[in-house]
C-alpha positions as CSV (number, residue, x, y, z in Angstrom):
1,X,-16.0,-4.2,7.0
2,X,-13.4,-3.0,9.5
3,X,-13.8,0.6,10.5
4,X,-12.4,2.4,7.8
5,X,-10.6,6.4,8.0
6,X,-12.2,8.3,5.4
7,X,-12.8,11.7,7.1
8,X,-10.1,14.6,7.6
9,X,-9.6,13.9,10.9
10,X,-9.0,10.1,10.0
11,X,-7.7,9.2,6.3
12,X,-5.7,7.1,6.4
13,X,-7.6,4.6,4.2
14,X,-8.7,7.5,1.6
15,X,-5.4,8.2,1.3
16,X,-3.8,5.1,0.8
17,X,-6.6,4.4,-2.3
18,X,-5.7,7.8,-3.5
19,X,-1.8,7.5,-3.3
20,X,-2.7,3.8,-5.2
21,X,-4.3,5.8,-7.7
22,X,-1.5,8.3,-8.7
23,X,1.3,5.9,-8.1
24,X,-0.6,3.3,-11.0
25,X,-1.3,0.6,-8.6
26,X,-5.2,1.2,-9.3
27,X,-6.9,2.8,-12.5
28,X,-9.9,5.3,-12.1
29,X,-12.1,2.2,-12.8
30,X,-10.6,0.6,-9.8
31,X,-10.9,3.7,-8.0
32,X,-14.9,3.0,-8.8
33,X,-15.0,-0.3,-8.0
34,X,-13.7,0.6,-4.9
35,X,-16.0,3.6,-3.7
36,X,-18.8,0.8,-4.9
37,X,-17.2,-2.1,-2.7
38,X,-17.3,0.7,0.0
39,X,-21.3,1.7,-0.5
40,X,-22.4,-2.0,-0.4
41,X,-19.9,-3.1,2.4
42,X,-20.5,0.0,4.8
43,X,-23.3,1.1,6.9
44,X,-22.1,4.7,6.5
45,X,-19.7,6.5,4.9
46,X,-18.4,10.5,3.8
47,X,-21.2,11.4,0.4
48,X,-17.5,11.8,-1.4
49,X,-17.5,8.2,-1.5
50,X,-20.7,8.1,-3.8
51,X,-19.2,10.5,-6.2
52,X,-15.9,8.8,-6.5
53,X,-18.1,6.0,-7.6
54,X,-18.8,7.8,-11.0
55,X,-15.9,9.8,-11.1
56,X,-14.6,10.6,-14.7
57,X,-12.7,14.0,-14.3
58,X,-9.0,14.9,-14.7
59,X,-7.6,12.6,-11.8
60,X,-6.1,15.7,-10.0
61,X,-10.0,16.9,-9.1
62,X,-10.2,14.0,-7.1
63,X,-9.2,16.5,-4.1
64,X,-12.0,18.9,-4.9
65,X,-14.4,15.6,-5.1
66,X,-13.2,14.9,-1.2
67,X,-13.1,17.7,-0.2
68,X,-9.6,18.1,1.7
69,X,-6.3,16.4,1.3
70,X,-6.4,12.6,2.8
71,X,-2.8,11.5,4.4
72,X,-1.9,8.2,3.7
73,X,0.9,7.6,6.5
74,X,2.9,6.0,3.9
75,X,6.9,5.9,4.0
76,X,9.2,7.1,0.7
77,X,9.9,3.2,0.1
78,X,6.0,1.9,0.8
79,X,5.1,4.7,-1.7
80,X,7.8,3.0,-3.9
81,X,6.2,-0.2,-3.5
82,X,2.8,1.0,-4.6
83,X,4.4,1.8,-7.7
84,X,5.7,-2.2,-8.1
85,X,2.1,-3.1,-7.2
86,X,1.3,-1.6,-10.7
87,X,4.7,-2.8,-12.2
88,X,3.6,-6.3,-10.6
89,X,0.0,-5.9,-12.3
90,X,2.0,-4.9,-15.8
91,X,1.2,-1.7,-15.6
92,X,3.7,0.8,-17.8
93,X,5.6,3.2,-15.7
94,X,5.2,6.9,-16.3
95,X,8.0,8.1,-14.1
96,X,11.6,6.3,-15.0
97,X,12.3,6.6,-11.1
98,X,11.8,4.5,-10.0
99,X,12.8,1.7,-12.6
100,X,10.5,-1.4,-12.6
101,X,13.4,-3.4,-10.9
102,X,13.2,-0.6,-7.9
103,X,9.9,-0.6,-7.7
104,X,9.6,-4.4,-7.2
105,X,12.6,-4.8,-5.4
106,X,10.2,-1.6,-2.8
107,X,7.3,-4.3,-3.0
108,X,9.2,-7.5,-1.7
109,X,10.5,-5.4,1.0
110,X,7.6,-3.8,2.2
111,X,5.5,-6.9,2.3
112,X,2.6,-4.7,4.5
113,X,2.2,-2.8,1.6
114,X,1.0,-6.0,-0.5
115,X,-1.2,-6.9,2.5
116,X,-2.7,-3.5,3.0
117,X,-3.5,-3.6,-1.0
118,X,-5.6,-7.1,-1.0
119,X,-7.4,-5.4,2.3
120,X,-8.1,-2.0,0.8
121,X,-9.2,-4.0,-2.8
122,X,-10.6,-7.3,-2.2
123,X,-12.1,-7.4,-5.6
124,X,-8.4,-7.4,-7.1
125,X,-6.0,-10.4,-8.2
126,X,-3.4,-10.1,-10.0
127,X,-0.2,-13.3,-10.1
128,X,2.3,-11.6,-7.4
129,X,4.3,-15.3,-6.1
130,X,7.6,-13.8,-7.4
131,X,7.4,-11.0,-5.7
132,X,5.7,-11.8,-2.0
């Protein structure tokens, strides 16, 4: 598994799972699957990870549960895109910005984005040839 950032200093994969989490590209059971993916695929990695693999609390404890607040590096529009990642999965927006149509239209433009999601969760397909 490529080295992956999941300490303060370096969290830049953290951060991405977490900002898939809260932008509905990923559900909490995802969020497991992926601190699971992590504990089998890794030879080492923060004891955070083995709690997020059970975690079943309010999703905005998930901070407390790592224990500092991960930066994802992302831009306004790749955060956008996230959000067409779980328009793309049919997924039912929360926020109405941005629309479905702007979130997808965030997602075929940022095409690292889509990338950086099937590298971060392997264990995830979803139909996406109208939007790649």
């Amino acid at each position: 598994m490529a080295n992956l950032a999941l300490t303060k200093d370096d969290s830049g994969t953290i951060g991405f799972v977490v900002a898939c989490v809260f932008a509905g590209a990923i559900d909490v059971q995802e969020l497991r699957s992926w601190a699971d993916h992590v504990l089998i695929a890794s030879d080492g990695c923060p004891a955070y990870v083995t709690e997020l693999s059970t975690f079943d609390r309010p999703l905005f404890h998930i901070y407390q549960v790592i224990g500092f607040v991960p930066s994802s590096g992302l831009t306004d529009s790749e955060r956008v895109a996230l959000v067409g990642i779980g328009a793309a999965r049919g997924r039912e927006l929360f926020e109405p910005v941005p629309t479905k149509e702007q979130a997808l239209a965030a997602l075929a433009a940022q095409g690292r984005v889509l990338t950086r999601f099937h590298a971060t969760f392997p264990f995830i397909r979803f139909e996406h040839d109208d939007i790649a």
